[in-house]
ROGU-924181 format. One record per residue (C-alpha): x negated, y, z. Coordinates in steps of 0.25 Angstrom, whole numbers, plus 5000, padded with zeros to 4 digits. Example, Ala and Ser with C-alpha at 12.3 -4.5 7.8 and 13.67 -1.06 7.14 Angstrom:
<lokols>
495149825031
494549965029
</lokols>
This chain:
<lokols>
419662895356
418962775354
418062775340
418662625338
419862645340
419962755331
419162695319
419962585316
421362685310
420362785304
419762655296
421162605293
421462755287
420262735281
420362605273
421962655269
421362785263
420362705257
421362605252
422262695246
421062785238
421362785224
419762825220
418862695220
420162605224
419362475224
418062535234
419062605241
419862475244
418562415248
418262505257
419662525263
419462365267
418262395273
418462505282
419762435286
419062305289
418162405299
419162455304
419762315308
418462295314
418662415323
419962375329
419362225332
418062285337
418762395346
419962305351
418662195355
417762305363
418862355367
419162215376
418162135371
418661985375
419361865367
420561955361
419862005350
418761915351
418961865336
419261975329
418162035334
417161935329
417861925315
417762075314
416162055319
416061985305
416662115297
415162165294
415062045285
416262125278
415762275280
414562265270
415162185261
416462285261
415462375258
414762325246
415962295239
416462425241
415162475236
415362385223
416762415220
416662555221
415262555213
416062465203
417362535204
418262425205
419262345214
418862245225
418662105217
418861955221
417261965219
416962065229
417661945239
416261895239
415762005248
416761955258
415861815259
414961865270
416061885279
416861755275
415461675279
415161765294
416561745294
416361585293
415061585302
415661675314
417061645311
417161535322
417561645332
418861655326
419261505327
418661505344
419861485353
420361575359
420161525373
418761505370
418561665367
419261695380
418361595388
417161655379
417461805384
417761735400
416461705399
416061845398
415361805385
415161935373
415061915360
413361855356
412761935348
412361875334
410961935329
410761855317
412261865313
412262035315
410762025308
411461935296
412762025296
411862155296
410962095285
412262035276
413062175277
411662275274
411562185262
413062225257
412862355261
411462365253
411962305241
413162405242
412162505243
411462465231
412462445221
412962605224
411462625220
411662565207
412962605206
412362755208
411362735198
412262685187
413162815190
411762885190
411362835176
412562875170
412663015175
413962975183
414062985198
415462975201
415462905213
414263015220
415163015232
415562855233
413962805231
413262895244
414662845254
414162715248
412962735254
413562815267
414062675270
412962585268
412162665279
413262675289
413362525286
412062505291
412062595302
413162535307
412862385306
411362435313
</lokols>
């Protein structure tokens, strides 16, 4: 069976379980968004590649801009777990970079339709961006590194005060900043 179309359900399993987790509600609920968001990404993405072509032309574009989400998800997942807390209005501001890549590429979303299916006519592929990948690279290693390091002060408070209750949340924190990484490379 095809890996994409398999990963999509087990990320919607996923993100329910996670939802519903009664330990670390708030960085639970963060997550759970997260992997769900991914696997959306994963339906669009296999669905495009599938036939790539004007049909799921958009959603495939918008998805393109979910990295802007993924390393901020992250962070705040990182700092709501480390803070033990819900999702707040504040942690909103974390969405900004995806509401602004959002605004810049966005356009694709208001082309007309005729024009994407005269665009793929043409033979014509998706152009590569290099200074748009390099700046969404750089923007999400950013999130990921100050998710990284507020674990590590996080780690060292619990340190200082002889208590290491979270030991197995703190190194998955870490897990996923380096899968992160590997992946976007």
């Amino acid at each position: 069976m095809n890996l994409r179309a398999m990963s999509p359900p087990q990320a919607a399993w996923l993100a329910l379980a996670l939802w519903r987790r009664p330990v670390n509600r708030g960085a639970n609920r963060v997550l759970a968004a997260w992997i769900a968001l991914i696997g959306f990404d994963l339906v669009v993405k296999a669905l495009y590649f599938q036939a790539p072509g004007p049909a799921w032309y958009k959603l495939y574009r918008f998805v393109g801009l979910f990295p802007f989400l993924y390393g901020s998800l992250f962070y705040v997942h990182v700092r709501v777990l480390t803070e033990a807390r819900a999702f707040r209005r504040s942690d909103q501001a974390h969405l900004l970079g995806f509401a602004a890549a959002l605004l810049l590429k966005g356009d694709v979303g208001l082309q007309d339709p005729a024009a994407i299916v005269a665009h793929f006519a043409n033979g014509a592929r998706l152009a590569p961006s290099p200074w748009f990948d390099l700046f969404l690279f750089g923007y999400g290693l950013g999130y990921v590194g100050a998710a990284l390091w507020r674990a590590h002060v996080h780690r060292r408070r619990l340190h200082a005060q002889r208590a290491d209750a979270d030991r197995l949340s703190l190194p998955w924190i870490t897990t996923m900043a380096i899968s992160q990484t590997v992946i976007w490379a």
